[in-house]
One Martini backbone bead per residue (centre of mass of N, CA, C, O) as a GRO file, in nm:
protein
  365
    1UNK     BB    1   9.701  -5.383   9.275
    2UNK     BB    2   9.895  -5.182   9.317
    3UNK     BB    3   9.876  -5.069   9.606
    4UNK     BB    4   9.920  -5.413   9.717
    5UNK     BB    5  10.227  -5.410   9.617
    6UNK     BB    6  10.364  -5.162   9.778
    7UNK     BB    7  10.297  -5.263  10.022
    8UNK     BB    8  10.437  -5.532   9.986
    9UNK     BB    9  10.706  -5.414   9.952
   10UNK     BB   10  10.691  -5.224  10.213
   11UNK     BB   11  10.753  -5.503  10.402
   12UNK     BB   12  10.972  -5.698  10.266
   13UNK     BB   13  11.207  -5.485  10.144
   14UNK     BB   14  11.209  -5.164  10.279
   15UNK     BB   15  11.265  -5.272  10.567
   16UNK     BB   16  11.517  -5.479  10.456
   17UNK     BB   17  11.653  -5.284  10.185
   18UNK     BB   18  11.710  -4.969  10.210
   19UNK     BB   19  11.915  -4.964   9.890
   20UNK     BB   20  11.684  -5.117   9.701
   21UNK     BB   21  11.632  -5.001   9.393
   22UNK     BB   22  11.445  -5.139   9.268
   23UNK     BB   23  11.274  -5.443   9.410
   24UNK     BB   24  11.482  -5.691   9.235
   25UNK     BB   25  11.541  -5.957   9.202
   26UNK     BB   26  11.875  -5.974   9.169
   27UNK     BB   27  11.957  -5.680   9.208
   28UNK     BB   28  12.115  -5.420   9.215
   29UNK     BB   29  12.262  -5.194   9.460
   30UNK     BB   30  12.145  -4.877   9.562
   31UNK     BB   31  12.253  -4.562   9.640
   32UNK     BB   32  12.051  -4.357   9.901
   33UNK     BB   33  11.977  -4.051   9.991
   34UNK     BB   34  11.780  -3.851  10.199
   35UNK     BB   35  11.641  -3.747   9.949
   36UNK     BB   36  11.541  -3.997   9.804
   37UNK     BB   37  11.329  -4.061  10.056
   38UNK     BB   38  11.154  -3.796  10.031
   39UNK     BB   39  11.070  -3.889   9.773
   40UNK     BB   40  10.952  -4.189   9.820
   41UNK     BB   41  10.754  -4.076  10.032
   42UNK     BB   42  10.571  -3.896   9.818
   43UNK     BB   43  10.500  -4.111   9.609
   44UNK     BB   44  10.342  -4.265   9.802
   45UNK     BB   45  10.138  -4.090   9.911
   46UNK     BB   46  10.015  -4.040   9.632
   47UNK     BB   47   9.923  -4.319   9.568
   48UNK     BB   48   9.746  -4.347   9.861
   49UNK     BB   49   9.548  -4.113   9.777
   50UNK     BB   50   9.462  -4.201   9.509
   51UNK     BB   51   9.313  -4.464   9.611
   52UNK     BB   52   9.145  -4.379   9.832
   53UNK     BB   53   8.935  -4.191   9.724
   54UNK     BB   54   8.779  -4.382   9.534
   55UNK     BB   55   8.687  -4.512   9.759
   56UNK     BB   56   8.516  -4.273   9.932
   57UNK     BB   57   8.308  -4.273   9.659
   58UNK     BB   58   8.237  -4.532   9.625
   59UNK     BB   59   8.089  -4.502   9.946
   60UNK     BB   60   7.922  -4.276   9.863
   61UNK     BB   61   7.758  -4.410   9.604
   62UNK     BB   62   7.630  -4.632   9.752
   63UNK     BB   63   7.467  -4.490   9.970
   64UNK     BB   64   7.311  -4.349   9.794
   65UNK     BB   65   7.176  -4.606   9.652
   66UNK     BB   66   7.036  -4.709   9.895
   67UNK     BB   67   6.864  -4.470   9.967
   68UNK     BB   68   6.699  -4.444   9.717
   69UNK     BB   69   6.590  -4.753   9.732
   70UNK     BB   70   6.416  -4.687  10.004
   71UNK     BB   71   6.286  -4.461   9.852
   72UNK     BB   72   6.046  -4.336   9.692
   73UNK     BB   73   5.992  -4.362   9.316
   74UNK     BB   74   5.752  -4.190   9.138
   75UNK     BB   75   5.895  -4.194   8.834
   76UNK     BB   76   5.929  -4.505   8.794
   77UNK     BB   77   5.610  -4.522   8.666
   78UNK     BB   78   5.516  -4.252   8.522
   79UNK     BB   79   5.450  -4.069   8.778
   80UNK     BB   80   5.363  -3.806   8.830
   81UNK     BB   81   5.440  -3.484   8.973
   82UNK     BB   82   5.338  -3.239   9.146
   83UNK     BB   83   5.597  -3.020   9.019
   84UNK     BB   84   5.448  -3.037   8.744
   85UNK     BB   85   5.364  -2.910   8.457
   86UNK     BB   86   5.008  -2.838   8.346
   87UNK     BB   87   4.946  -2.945   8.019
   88UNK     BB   88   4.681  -2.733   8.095
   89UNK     BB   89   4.766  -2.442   8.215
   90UNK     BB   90   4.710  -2.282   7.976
   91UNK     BB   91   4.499  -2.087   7.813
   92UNK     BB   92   4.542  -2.095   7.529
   93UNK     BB   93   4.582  -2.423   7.484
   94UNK     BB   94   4.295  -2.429   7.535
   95UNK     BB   95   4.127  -2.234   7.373
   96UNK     BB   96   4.231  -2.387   7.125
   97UNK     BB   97   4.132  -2.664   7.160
   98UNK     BB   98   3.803  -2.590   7.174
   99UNK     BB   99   3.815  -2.448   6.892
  100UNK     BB  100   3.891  -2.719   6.728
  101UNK     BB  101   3.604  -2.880   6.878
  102UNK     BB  102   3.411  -2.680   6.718
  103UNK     BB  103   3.493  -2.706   6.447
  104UNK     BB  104   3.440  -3.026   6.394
  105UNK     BB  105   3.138  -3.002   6.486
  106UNK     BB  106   3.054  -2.855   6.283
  107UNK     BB  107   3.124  -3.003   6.032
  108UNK     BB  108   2.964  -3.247   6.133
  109UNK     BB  109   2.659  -3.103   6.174
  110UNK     BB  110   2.603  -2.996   5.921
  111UNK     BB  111   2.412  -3.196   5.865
  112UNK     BB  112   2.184  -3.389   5.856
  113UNK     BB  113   2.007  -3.665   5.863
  114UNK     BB  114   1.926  -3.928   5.696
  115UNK     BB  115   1.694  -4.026   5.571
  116UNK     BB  116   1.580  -4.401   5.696
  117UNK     BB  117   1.805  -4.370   5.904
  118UNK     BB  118   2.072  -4.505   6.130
  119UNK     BB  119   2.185  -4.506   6.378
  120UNK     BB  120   2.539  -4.614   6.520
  121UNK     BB  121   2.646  -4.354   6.698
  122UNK     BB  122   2.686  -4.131   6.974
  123UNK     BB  123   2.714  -3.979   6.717
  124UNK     BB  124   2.632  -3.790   6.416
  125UNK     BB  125   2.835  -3.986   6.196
  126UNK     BB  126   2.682  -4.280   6.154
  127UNK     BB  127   2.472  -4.459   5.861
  128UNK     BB  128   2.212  -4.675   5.833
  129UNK     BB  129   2.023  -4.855   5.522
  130UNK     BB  130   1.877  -5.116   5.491
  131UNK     BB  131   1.672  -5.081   5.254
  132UNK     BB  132   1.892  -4.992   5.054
  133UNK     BB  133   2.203  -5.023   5.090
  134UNK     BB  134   2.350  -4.808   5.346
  135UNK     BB  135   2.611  -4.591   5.400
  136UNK     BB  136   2.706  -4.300   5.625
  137UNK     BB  137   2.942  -4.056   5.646
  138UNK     BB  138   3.095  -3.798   5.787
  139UNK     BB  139   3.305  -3.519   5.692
  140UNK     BB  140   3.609  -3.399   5.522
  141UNK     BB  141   3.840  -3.182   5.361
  142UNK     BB  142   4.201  -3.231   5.417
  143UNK     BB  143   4.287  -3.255   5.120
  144UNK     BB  144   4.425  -3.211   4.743
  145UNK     BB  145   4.777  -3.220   4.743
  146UNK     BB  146   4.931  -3.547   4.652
  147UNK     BB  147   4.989  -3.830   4.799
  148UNK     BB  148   4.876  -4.146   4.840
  149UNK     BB  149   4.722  -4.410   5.080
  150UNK     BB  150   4.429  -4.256   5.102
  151UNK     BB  151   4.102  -4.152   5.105
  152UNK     BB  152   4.016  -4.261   5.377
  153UNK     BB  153   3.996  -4.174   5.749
  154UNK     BB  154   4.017  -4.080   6.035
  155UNK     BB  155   4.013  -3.868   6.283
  156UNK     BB  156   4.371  -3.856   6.404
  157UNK     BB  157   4.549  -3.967   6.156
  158UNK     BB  158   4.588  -3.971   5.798
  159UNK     BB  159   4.541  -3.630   5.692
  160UNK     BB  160   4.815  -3.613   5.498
  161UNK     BB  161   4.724  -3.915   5.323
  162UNK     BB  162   4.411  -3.765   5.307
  163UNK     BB  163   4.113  -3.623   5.138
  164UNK     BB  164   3.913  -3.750   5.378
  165UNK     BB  165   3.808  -3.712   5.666
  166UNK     BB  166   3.621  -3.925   5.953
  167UNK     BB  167   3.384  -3.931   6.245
  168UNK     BB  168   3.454  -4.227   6.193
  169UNK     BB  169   3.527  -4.560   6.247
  170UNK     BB  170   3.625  -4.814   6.133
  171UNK     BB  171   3.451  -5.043   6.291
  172UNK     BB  172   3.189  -4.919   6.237
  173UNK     BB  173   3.258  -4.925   5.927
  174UNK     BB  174   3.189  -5.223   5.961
  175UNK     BB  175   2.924  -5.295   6.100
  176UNK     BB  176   2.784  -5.187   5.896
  177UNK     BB  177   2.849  -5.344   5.644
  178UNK     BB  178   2.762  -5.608   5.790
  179UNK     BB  179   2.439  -5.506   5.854
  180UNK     BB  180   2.361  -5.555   5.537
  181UNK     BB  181   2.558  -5.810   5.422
  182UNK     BB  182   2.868  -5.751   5.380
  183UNK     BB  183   3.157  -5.926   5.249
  184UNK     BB  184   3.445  -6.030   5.364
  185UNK     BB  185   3.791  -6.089   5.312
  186UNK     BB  186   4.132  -6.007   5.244
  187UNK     BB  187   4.416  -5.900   5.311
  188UNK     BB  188   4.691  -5.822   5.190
  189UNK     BB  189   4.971  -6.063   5.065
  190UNK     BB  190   5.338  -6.127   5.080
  191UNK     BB  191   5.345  -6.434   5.207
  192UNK     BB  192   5.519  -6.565   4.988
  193UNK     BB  193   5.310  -6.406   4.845
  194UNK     BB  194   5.117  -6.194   4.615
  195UNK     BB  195   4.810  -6.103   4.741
  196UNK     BB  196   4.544  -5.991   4.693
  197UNK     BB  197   4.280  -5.835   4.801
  198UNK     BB  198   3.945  -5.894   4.921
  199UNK     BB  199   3.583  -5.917   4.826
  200UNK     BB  200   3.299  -5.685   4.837
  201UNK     BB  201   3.222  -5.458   4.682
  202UNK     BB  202   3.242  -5.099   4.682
  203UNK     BB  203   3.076  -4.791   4.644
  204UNK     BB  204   3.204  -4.468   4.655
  205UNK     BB  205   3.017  -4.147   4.770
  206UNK     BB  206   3.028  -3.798   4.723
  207UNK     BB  207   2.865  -3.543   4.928
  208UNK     BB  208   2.745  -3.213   4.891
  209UNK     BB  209   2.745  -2.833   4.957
  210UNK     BB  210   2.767  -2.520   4.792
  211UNK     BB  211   2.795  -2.205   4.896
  212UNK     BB  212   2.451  -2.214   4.787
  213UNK     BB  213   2.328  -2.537   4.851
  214UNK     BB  214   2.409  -2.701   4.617
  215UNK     BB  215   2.439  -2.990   4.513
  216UNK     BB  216   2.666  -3.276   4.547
  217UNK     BB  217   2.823  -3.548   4.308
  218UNK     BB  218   3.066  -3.825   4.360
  219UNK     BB  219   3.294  -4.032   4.255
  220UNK     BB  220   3.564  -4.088   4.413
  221UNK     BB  221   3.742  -4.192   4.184
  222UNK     BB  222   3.774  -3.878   4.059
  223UNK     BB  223   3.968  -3.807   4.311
  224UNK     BB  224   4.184  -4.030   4.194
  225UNK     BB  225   4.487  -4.025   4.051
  226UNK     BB  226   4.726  -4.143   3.838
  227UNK     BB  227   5.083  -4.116   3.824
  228UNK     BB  228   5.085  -4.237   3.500
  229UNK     BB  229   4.831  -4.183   3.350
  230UNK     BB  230   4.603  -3.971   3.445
  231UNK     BB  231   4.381  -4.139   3.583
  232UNK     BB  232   4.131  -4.269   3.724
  233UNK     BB  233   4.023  -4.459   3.921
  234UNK     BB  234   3.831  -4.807   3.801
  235UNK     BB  235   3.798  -4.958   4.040
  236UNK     BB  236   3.712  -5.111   4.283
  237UNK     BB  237   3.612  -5.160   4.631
  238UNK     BB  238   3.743  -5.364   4.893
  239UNK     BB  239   3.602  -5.599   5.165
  240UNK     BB  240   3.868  -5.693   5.338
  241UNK     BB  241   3.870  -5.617   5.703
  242UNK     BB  242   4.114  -5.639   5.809
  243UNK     BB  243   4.221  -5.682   6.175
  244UNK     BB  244   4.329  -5.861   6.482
  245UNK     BB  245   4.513  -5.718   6.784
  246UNK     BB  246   4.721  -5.803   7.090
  247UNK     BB  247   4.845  -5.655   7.301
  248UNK     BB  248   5.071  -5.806   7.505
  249UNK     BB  249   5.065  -5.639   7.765
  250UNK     BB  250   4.713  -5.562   7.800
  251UNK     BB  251   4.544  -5.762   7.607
  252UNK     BB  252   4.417  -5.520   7.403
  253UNK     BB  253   4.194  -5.528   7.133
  254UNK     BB  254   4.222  -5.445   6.786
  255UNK     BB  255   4.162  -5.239   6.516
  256UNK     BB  256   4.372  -5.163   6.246
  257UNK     BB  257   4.183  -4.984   6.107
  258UNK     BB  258   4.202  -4.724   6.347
  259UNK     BB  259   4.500  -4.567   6.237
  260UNK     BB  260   4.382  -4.502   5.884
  261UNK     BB  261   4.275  -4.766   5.708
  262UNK     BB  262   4.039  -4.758   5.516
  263UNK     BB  263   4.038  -4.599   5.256
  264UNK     BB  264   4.275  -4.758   5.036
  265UNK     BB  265   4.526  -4.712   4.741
  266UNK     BB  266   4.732  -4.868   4.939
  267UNK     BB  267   4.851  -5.160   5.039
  268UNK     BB  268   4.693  -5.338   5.363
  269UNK     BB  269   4.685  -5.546   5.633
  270UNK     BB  270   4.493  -5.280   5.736
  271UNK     BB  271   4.271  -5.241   5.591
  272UNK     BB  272   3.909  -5.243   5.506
  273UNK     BB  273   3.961  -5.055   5.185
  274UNK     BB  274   4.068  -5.168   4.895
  275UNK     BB  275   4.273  -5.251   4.623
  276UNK     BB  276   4.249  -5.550   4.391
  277UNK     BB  277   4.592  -5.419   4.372
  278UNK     BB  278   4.891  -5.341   4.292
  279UNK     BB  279   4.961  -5.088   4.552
  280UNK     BB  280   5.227  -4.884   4.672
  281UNK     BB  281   5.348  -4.813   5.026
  282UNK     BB  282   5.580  -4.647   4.931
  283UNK     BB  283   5.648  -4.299   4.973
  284UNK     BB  284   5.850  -4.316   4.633
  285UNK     BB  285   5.577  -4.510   4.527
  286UNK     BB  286   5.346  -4.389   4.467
  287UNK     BB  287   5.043  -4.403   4.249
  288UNK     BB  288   4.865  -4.196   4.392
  289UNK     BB  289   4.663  -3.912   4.364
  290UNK     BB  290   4.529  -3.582   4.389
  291UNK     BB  291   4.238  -3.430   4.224
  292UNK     BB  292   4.230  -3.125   4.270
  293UNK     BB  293   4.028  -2.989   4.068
  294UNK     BB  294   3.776  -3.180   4.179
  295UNK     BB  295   3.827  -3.066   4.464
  296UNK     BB  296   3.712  -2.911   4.735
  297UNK     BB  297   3.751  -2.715   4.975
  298UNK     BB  298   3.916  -2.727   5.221
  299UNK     BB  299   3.681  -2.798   5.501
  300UNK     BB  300   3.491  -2.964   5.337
  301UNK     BB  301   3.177  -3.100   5.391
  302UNK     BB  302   3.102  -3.443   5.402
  303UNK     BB  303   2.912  -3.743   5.223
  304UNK     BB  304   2.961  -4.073   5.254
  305UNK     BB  305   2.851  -4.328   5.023
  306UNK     BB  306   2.822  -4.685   5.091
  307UNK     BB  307   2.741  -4.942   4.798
  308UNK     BB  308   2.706  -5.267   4.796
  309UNK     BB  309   2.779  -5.494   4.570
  310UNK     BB  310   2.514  -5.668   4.470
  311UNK     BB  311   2.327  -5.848   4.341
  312UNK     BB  312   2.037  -5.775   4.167
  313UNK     BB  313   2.088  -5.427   4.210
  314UNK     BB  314   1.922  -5.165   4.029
  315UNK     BB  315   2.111  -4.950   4.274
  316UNK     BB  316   2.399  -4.961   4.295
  317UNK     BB  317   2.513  -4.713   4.069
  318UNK     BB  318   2.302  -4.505   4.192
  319UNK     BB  319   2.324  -4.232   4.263
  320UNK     BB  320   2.288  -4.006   4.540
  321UNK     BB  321   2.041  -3.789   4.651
  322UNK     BB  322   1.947  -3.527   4.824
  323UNK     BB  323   1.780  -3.685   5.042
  324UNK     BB  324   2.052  -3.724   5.205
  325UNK     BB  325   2.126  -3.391   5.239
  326UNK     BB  326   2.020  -3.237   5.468
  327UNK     BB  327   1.916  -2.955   5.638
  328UNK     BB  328   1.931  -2.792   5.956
  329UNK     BB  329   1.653  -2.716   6.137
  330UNK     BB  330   1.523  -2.426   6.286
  331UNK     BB  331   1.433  -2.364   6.572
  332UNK     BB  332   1.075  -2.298   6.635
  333UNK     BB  333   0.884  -2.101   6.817
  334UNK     BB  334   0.634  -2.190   6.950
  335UNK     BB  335   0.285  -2.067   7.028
  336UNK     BB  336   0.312  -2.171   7.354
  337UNK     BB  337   0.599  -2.076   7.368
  338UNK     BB  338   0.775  -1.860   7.594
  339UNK     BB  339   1.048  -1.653   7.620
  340UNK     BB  340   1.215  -1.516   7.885
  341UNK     BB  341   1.169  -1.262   7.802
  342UNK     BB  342   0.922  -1.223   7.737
  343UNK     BB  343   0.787  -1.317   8.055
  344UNK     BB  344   0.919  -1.063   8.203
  345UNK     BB  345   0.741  -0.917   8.054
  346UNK     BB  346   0.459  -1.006   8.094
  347UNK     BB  347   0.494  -0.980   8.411
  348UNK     BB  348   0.565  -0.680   8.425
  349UNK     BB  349   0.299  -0.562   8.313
  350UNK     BB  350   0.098  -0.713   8.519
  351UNK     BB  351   0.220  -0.570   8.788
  352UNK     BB  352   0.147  -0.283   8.717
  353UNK     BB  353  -0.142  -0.329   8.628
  354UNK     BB  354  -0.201  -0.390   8.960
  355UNK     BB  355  -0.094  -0.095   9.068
  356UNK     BB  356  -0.309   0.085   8.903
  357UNK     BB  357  -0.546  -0.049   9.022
  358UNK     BB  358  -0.477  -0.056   9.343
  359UNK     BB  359  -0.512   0.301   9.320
  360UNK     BB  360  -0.752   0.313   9.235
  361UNK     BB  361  -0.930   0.185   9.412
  362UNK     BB  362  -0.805   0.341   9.684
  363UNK     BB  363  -0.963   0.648   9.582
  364UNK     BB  364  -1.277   0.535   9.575
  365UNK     BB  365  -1.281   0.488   9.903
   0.00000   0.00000   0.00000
């Protein structure tokens, strides 16, 4: 705009009022000498350079934009770059990743399978037992010190602020528990008012082996302590069910208790298993405590053992005993199988003794 005014005052001003600046309709002529010209034309070029350049940075950058748009951009799509470095190609961080998924195995490995106990997971890491009316998960003693908000999670999800990992899904023991005959309820409900989860009670028992091979089990409620009363949970846990969502974008259905709310100890309206009252979630005011002295120690593989609580079940309170974890048999080598070593052993010496008969042989001709 202001360049378009400077241009129309010299065309129609300064050309036919050489005397008059500023050109204001009705103002005094005022006169000026040679060098005032000098002045007013070094102006105008200035004025003219400023307004030019922009325009001319404008046109350099539409086209550059244009540019852009016609060729193919790799990274609008969040797709890799060929350029990009393999966050994976360090081999230290590959060596370290390996080493975490070997400790993991061992660990969930510890124990052999439950008799009369059937997997339902495609690693051995959880089984039910129809007859006994017993779900079994294996984990790990994930903390000991601390605030909760869950008794168990899942492996990979929230083991900051729950006492055991377990290396099966939440959603896999939802479905062992329904094929037991165990009755979801509903999970904690905050509008319009608080309504505790429901549910079919469930007791959950941790058993292991320590360092001498000693069986061990324990209510799990007993390492769970109250942060105001300093006793341990009194309730039972109920089969409260979780929830499902589906994500608007993928349209791919998710079970929400598998981001690590199975066992929890406060109220979550994704739980799997809840307590039946009034238990916060906010961060500065949990309720609940692991009880450090009662827990062994981290990196402790376990096996969680969890029995729907029946009417008329005269063993629902009954702890398990030690035949539900027993240790891996070591494959002990058969008497008709010879090792690798064995047979080339014993081929090597077969050749031999081939080859002293055959120059015996040959002397006697």
């Amino acid at each position: 705009m202001f360049m378009k005014s400077v241009s129309g005052l010299r065309r129609s001003v300064l050309a036919h009022k050489r005397c008059q600046w500023p050109p204001v309709a009705g103002g005094a002529v005022t006169k000026i000498n040679r060098a005032g010209w000098v002045a007013l034309l070094l102006v105008h070029i200035a004025l003219a350079g400023s307004a030019w350049m922009p325009a001319v940075e404008a046109q350099d950058d539409t086209a550059k934009t244009e540019q852009a748009a016609e060729s193919k951009d790799e990274r609008s799509l969040g797709v890799a770059s060929p350029d990009d470095p393999d966050p994976y190609d360090d081999a230290a961080i590959q060596a370290e990743l390996e080493e975490w998924d070997r400790q993991m195995r061992a660990m969930a490995d510890k124990y052999a399978a439950p008799p009369g106990a059937k997997q339902i997971t495609k690693l051995p890491d959880l089984w039910i037992d129809p007859k006994a009316k017993r779900v079994y998960i294996d984990g790990y003693v994930t903390m000991r010190k601390g605030a909760l908000e869950m008794f168990a999670c899942p492996v990979g999800t929230k083991e900051h602020e729950s006492i055991v990992a377990a290396f099966a899904k939440s959603k896999e023991v939802h479905a062992g528990l329904l094929a037991l005959g165990t009755k979801s309820g509903t999970p904690v409900s905050y509008d319009p008012e608080f309504k505790p989860p429901t549910g079919q009670p469930v007791a959950v028992w941790v058993t292991w082996r320590d360092e001498d091979g000693k069986f061990k089990v324990v209510d799990a409620r007993t390492w769970v302590q109250n942060n105001e009363t300093k006793k341990p949970l009194a309730e039972q846990w109920v089969f409260a069910g979780s929830q499902l969502w589906t994500d608007p974008v993928d349209k791919v259905t998710h079970y929400s208790a598998d981001s690590g709310d199975m066992i929890c100890v406060s109220n979550f309206s994704s739980a799997m298993l809840d307590v039946p009252f009034s238990s916060s979630a906010q961060a500065g005011n949990l309720l609940f405590l692991a009880h450090t002295e009662r827990i062994p120690e981290q990196a402790t593989p376990v096996r969680l053992v969890l029995v729907p609580q029946f009417e008329n079940d005269p063993t629902a309170t009954t702890p398990p005993d030690e035949s539900i974890l027993p240790m891996p048999q070591k494959a002990a080598e058969k008497p008709a199988e010879k090792s690798a070593e064995k047979f080339d052993a014993e081929k090597t010496g077969d050749a031999k003794a081939k080859t002293d008969t055959s120059k015996k042989a040959t002397g006697t001709r």
